[in-house]
N, C-alpha and C positions, 0 to 999 in steps of 0.2 A: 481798673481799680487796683489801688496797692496792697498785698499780701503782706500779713505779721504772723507771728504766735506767740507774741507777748505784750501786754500792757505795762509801762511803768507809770506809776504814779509818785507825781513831787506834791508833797500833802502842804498847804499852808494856810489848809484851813485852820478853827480853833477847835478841833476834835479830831478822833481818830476813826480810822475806817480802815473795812477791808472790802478789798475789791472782788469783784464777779465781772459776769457779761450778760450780754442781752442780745439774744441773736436770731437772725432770718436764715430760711433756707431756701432761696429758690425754687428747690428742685418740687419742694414739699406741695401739694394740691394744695391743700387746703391754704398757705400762704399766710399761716399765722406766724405772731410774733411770740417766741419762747425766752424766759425767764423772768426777770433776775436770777439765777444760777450763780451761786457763792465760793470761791475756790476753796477747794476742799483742804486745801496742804497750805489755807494763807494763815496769816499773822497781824496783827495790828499794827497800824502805818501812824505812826503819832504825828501830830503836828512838827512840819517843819522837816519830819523824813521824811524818804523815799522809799519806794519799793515795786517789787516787779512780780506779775502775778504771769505763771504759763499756762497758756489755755489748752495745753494739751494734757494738762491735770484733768480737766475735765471728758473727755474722751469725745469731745467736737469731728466732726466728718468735715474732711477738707472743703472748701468752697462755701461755708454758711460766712454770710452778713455778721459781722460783729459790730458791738458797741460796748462802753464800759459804762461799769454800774458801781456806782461805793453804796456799802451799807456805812451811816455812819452812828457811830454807838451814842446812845443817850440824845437822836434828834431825828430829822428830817432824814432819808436816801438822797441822792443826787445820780443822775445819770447823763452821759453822753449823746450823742444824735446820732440817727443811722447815718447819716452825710459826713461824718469826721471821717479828714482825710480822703472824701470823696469818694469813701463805701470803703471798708475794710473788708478783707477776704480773709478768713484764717486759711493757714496751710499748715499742714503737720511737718514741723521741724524747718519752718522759713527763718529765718538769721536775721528779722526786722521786727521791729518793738513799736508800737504804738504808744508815742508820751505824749501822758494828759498832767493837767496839773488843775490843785482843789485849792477851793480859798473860801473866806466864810466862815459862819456861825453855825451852830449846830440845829438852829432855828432857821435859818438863810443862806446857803452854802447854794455851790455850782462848782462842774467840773468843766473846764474847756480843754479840745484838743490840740497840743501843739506843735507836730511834726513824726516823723519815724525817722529812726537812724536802725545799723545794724550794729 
């Protein structure tokens, strides 16, 4: 499974949103899924930008399951699949981004993932 610590989002949906995560933890018994968790230090991503959310804002333990989450203002959330990218792994301080990209109404929107670069 490929390692990131960072999400970019190319928004083109017709709203704005900010990004979080949604994540597993292996290690964890109980084997629940934790969040949406909203980045603390984001910003609003207007239609048609981009932007880059670091999940180490969030103080994440290396090796948990990540996914992205948008809040998006004035509609519906939209989220990611744990399978994007074929299971992300956070690591603290990895050199690889996770880019997704949003499209849609703020009534019908969807986020898909579309590769890692570093």
């Amino acid at each position: 499974m490929p390692t990131i610590s960072k999400f970019y989002l190319d928004n083109q949906g017709a709203y704005d949103a900010w990004m979080g995560v949604i994540y597993f933890d292996p290690t964890d018994p109980d084997k629940k899924q934790h969040g949406p968790v909203w980045d603390p230090q984001g910003h609003r991503i207007s239609w048609g930008s981009g932007g880059t959310f670091d999940l180490g804002n969030l103080g994440l333990k290396s090796g948990v399951r990540v996914w992205i989450a948008l809040y998006v203002y004035s509609g519906w959330d939209c989220y990611g699949n744990s399978t994007d990218g074929g299971g992300l792994i956070y690591q603290t301080g990895d050199a690889h981004t996770a880019n997704y990209t949003s499209w849609g109404t703020t009534l019908k929107n969807s986020v898909g993932f579309n590769n890692i670069t570093t």
